[in-house]
C-alpha positions in Angstrom: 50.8 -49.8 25.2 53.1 -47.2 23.3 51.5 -44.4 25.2 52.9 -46.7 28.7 56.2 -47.3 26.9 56.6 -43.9 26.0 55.8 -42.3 29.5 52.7 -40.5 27.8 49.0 -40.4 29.5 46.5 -42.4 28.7 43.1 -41.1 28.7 40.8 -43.8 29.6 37.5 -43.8 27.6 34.1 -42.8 29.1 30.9 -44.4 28.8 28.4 -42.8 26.5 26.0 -41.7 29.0 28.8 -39.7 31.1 29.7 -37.8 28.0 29.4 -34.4 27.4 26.3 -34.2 25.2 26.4 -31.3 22.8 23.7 -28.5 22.6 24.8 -25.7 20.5 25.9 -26.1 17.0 27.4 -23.1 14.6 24.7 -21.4 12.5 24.6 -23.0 8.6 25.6 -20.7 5.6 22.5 -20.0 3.7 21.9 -18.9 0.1 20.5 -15.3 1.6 23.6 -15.0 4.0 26.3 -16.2 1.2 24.2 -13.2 -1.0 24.2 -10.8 1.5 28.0 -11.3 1.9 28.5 -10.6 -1.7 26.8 -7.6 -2.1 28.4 -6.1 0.8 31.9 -7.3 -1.0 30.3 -6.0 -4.2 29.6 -2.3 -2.3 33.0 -2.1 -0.5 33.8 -1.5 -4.6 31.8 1.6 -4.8 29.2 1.0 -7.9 27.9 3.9 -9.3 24.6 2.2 -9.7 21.9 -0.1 -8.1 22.6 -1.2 -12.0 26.2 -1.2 -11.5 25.7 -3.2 -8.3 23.3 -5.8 -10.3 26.4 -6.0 -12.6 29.0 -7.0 -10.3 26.8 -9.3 -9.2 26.3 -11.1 -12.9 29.9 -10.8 -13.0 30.1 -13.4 -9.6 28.5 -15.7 -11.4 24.7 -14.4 -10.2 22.1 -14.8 -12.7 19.5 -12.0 -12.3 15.8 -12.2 -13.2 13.8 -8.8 -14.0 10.1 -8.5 -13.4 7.7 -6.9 -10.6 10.5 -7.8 -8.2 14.2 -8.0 -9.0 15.5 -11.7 -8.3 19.1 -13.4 -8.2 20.2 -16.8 -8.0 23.8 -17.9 -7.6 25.6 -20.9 -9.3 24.7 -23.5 -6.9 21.2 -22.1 -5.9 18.2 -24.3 -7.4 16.0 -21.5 -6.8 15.6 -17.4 -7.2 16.2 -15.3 -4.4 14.0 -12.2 -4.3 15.9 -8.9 -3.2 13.0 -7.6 -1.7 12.7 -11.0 0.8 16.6 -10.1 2.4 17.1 -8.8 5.6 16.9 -5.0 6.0 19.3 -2.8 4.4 19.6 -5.3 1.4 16.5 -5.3 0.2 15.7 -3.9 -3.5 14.0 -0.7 -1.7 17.0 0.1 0.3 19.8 -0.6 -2.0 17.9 1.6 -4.5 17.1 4.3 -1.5 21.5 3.8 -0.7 22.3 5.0 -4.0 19.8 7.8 -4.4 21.5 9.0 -0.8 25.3 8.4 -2.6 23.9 10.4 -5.5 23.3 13.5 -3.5 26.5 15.9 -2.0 26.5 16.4 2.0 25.8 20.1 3.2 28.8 21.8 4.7 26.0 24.3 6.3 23.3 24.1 8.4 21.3 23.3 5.6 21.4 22.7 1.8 18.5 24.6 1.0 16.9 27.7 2.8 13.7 27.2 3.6 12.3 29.8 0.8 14.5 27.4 -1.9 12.8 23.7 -0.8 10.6 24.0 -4.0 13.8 23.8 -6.2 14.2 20.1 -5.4 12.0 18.0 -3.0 13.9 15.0 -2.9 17.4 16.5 -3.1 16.5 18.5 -0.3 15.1 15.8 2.0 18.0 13.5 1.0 20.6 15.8 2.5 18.9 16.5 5.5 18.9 12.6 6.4 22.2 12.3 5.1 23.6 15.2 7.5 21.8 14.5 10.2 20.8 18.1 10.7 18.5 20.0 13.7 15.6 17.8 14.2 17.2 14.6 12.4 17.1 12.5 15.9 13.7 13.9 17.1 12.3 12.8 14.0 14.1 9.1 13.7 12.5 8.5 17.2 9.3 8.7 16.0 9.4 7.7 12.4 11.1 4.6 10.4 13.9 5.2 8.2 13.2 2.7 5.9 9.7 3.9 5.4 11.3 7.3 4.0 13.3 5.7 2.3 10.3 4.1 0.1 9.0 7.8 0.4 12.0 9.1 -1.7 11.6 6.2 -4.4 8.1 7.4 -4.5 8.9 11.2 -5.4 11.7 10.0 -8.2 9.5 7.4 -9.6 6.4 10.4 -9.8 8.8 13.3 -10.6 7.6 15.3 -7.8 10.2 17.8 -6.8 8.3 20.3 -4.5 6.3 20.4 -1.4 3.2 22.6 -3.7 3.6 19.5 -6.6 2.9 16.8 -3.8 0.2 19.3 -2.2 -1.3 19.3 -5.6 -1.0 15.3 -6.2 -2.6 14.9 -3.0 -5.8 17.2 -3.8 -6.4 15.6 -7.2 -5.6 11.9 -6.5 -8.3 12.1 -3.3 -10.9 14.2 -5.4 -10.7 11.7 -7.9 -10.9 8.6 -5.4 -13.8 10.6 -3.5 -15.6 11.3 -7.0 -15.1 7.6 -8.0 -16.9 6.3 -4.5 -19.7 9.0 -4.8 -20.5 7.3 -8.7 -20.4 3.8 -6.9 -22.6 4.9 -4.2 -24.8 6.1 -6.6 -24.7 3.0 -9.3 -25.7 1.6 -5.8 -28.3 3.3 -4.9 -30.0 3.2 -8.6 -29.4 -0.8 -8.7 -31.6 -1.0 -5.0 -33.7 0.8 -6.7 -34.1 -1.2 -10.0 -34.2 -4.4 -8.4 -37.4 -3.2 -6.5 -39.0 -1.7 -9.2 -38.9 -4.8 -11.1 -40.0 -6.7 -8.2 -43.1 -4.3 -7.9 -43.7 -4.1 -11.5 -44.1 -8.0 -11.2 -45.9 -8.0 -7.8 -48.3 -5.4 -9.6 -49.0 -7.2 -12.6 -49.5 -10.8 -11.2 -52.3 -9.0 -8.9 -53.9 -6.5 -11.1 -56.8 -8.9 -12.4 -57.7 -9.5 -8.7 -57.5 -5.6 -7.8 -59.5 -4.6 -10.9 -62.3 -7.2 -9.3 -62.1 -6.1 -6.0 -62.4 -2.3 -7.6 -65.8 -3.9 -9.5 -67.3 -5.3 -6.8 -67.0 -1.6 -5.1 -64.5 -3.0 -2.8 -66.2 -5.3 -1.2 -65.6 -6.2 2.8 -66.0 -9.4 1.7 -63.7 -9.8 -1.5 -61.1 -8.1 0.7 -61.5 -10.9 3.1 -61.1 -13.5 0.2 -58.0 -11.6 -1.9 -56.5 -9.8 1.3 -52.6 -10.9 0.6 -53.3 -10.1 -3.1 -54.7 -6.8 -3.1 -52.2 -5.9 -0.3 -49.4 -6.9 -2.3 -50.7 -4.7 -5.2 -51.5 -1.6 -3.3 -47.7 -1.6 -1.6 -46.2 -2.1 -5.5 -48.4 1.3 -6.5 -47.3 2.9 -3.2 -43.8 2.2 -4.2 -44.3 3.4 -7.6 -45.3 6.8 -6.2 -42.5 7.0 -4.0 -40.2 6.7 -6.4 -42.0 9.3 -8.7 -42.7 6.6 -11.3 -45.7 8.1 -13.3 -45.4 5.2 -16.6 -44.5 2.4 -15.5 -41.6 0.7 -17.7 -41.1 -2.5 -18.8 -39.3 -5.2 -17.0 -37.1 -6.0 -19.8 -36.1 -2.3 -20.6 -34.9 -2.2 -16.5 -33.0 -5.6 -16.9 -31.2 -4.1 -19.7 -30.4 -0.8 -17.4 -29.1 -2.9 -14.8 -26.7 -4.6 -16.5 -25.5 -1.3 -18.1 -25.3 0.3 -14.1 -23.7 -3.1 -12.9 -20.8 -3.0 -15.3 -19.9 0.5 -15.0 -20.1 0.4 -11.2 -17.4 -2.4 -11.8 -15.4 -0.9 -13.8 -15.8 2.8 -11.7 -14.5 0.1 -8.2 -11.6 -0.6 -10.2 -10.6 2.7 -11.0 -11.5 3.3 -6.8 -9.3 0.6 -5.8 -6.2 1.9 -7.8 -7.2 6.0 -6.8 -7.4 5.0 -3.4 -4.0 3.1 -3.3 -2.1 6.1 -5.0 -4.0 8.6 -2.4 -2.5 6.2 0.6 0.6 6.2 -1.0 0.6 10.3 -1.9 -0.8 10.7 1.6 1.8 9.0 3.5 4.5 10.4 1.4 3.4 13.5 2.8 2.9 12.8 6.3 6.6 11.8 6.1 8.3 14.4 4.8 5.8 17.4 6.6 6.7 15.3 9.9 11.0 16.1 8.9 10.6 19.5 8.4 8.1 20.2 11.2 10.9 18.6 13.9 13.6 20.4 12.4 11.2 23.4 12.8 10.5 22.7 16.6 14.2 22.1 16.8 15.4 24.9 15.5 13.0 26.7 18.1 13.9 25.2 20.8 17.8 26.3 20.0 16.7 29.8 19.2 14.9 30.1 22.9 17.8 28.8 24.6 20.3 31.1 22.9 17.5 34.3 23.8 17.6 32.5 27.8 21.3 32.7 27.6 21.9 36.5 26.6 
């Protein structure tokens, strides 16, 4: 009525099923996104540190947990937020990787080493040349993920490695000791096949050497052999083995069991030592790959400039 008095519309009420149903609603705030927004805030203040940053961060009120991964959880958060669970770029790898990249000057030529120089510092060097951008930088990015080399260059700081020879060097002696290390399981392998049929021959033999020593007595009787075939079979295949494997005194079953066990535990201990050899080889290996793959493009690169400037004089 005071919309009528007033000379104002009225807008007359629709049933619910004529209504406008709504579909699309405005993405919720999470803990990650409210986290992410504070680092970048924290960044835009230009900490000297990956430490400085997880400073700043305690400083907002952040509490941070240290361990095999780097956590944070904010006032109102009921749980920890691992770094390394973010989207990309603020992970724990590639915060770390940003400030390693902040740490290092840009080159103002065409590049910050000469070639002959790389061996001064590895991870300077490759630094720079993905900081700058320089000849071969795109035809390398096609092909090959940043954020992999970025977890390259943690690896060389974390293993001092500052030259292509060092990494050439880690390479050799990381895979000769993983290769070494499978040869010895191979071989505990090999000599615990060959214990546990030993023993079982040994046993075989013994249960049916009464019967063979008849069979012998009787001057191997046709029909004897008729009566004991499966025995005297059994025992003629265990001294077959033993001559096979060049047994000329036949040991005792105990003094084997005792050898096993010995050969058991250090081919455990030897897999082990495998597993964590052939994890560092992968690792050494792909660093490697990486960073040959950089220099190689810039090579081809700077080849494929040199033949046009010779096409154009």
């Amino acid at each position: 009525m005071i919309c009528l008095e007033n000379g104002l519309s009225v807008i007359t009420p629709k049933p619910y099923r004529e209504r406008t149903k709504r579909t699309e609603y405005p993405r919720r705030m999470k803990n990650r996104d409210v986290l992410q927004q504070d680092i970048d805030a924290v960044l835009q203040k230009s900490p000297a540190s990956f430490d400085a940053l997880l400073h700043e961060l305690q400083a907002l009120g952040y509490e941070i947990k240290y361990g095999k991964h780097i956590s944070v959880k904010g006032k109102n958060q009921s749980r920890f937020i691992r770094l390394s669970s973010l989207e990309n770029g603020y992970t724990e790898t590639d915060l770390r990787a940003y400030f390693l990249s902040q740490q290092v000057p840009k080159a103002k030529g065409k590049h910050l080493f000469p070639a002959q120089n790389r061996a001064v510092n590895l991870l300077i060097d490759v630094q720079s040349k993905l900081q700058s951008k320089g000849p071969g930088y795109r035809r390398w990015a096609s092909v090959y993920n940043l954020k992999q080399m970025s977890k390259t260059l943690l690896f060389l700081r974390d293993h001092k490695i500052e030259s292509m020879e060092q990494l050439s060097q880690s390479v050799a002696q990381i895979t000769a000791q993983r290769d070494a290390l499978l040869a010895s399981i191979q071989k505990a392998d090999n000599r615990l096949s060959e214990i546990a049929a030993l023993k079982k021959h040994i046993i075989n033999y013994s249960k049916t050497r009464s019967v063979y020593e008849e069979y012998r007595r009787a001057g191997y009787s046709k029909k004897f052999l008729e009566a004991h075939r499966d025995e005297i079979i059994i025992h003629k295949s265990a001294k077959a083995a033993f001559d096979e494997l060049g047994v000329k005194q036949i040991p005792k079953v105990k003094t084997l069991s005792a050898e096993y066990a010995d050969v058991l535990t250090a081919k455990k201990q030897a897999y082990a030592e495998y597993r964590q050899a052939k994890s560092e080889a992968q690792e050494m290996l792909i660093a490697q790959r990486n960073i040959t793959s950089l220099y190689e493009a810039e090579q081809k690169e700077e080849e494929q400039v040199h033949r046009k400037e010779e096409q154009t004089h």
